[in-house]
Backbone as CSV, one residue per row, in Angstrom:
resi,resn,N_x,N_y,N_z,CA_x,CA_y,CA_z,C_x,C_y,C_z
1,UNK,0.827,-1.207,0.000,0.000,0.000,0.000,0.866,1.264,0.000
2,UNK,2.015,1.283,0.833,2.930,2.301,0.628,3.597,2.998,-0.755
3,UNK,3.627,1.319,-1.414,3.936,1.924,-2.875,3.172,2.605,-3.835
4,UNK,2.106,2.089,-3.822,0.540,2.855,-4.231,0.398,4.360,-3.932
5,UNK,0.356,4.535,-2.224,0.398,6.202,-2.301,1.475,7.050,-2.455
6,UNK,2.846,6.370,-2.654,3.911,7.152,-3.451,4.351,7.500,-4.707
7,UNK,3.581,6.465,-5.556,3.548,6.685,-6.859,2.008,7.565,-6.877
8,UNK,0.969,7.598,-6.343,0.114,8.463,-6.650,0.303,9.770,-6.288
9,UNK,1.098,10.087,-5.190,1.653,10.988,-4.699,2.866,11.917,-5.600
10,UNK,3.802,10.928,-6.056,4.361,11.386,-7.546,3.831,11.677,-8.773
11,UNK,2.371,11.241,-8.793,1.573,11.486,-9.810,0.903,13.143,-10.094
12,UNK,0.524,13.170,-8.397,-0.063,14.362,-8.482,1.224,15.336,-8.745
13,UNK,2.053,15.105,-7.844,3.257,16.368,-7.771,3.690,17.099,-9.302
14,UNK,3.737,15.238,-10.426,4.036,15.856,-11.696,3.137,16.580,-12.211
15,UNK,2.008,15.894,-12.271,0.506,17.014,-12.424,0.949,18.302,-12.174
16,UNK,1.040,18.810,-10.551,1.038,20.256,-10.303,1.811,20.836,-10.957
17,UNK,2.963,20.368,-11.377,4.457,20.928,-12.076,4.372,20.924,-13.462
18,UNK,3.239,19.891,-13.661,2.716,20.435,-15.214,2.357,21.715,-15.445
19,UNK,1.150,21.854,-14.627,0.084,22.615,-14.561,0.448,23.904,-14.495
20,UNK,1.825,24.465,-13.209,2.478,25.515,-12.894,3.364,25.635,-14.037
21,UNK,3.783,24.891,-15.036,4.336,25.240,-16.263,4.029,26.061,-17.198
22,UNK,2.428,24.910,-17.241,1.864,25.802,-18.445,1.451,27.526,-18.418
23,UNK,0.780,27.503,-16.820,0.013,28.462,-16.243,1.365,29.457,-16.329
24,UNK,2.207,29.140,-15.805,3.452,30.229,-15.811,4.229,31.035,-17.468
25,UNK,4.093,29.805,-18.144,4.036,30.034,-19.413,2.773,31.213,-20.129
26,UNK,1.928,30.613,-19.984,0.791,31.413,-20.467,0.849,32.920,-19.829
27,UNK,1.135,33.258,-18.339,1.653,34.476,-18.069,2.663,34.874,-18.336
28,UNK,3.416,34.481,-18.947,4.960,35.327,-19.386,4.563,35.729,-20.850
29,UNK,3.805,34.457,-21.524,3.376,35.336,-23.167,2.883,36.649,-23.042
30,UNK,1.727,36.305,-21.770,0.808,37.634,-21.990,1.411,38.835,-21.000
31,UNK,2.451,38.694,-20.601,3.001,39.838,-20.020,4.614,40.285,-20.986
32,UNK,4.463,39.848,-21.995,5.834,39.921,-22.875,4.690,41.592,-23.114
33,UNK,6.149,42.362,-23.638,5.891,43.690,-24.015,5.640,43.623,-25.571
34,UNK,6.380,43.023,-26.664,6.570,42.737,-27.957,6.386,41.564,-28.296
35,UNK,5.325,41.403,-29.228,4.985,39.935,-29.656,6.767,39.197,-30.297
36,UNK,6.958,39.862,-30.458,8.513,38.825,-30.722,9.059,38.336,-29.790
37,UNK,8.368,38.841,-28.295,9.538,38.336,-27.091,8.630,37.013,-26.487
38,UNK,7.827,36.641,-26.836,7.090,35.308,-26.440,7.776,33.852,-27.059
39,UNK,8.745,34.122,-26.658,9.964,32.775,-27.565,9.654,32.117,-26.323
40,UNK,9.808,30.400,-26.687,10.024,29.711,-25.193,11.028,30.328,-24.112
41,UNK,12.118,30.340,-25.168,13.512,30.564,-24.735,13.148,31.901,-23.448
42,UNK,12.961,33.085,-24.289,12.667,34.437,-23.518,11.861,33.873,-22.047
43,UNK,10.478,33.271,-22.389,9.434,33.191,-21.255,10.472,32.369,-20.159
44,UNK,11.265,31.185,-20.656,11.929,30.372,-19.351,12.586,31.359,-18.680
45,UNK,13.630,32.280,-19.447,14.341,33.219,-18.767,13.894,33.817,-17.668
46,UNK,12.619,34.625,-18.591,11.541,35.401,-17.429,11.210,34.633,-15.532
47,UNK,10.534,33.592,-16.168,10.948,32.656,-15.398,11.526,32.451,-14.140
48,UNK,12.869,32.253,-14.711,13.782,31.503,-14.318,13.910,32.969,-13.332
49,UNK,13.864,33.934,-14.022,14.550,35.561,-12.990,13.434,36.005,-12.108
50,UNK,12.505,35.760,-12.063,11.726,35.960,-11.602,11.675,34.616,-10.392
51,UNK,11.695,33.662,-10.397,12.295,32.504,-9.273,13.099,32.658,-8.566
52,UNK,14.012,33.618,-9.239,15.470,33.566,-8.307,15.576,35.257,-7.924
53,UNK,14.614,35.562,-7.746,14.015,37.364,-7.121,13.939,36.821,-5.433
């Protein structure tokens, strides 16, 4: 049974870390100033600087 709620437990976690991906993604497009700056690349940056604030 232990193994059951640790893999479901890993299930959800990847879920949330999906979810906070996309959602984080989708706010960095729509807070880019210039439609050219919505590159993956740019939004991870954003990201990434904004994590480490």
């Amino acid at each position: 049974m232990k193994w059951l709620d640790r893999v479901l437990l890993t299930r959800v976690r990847i879920a949330w870390l999906i979810l906070a991906f996309i959602a984080g993604v989708g706010f960095g497009a729509s807070m880019a100033p210039e439609p050219d700056r919505n590159s993956i690349e740019e939004i991870l940056d954003q990201l990434l600087r904004k994590l480490s604030q």
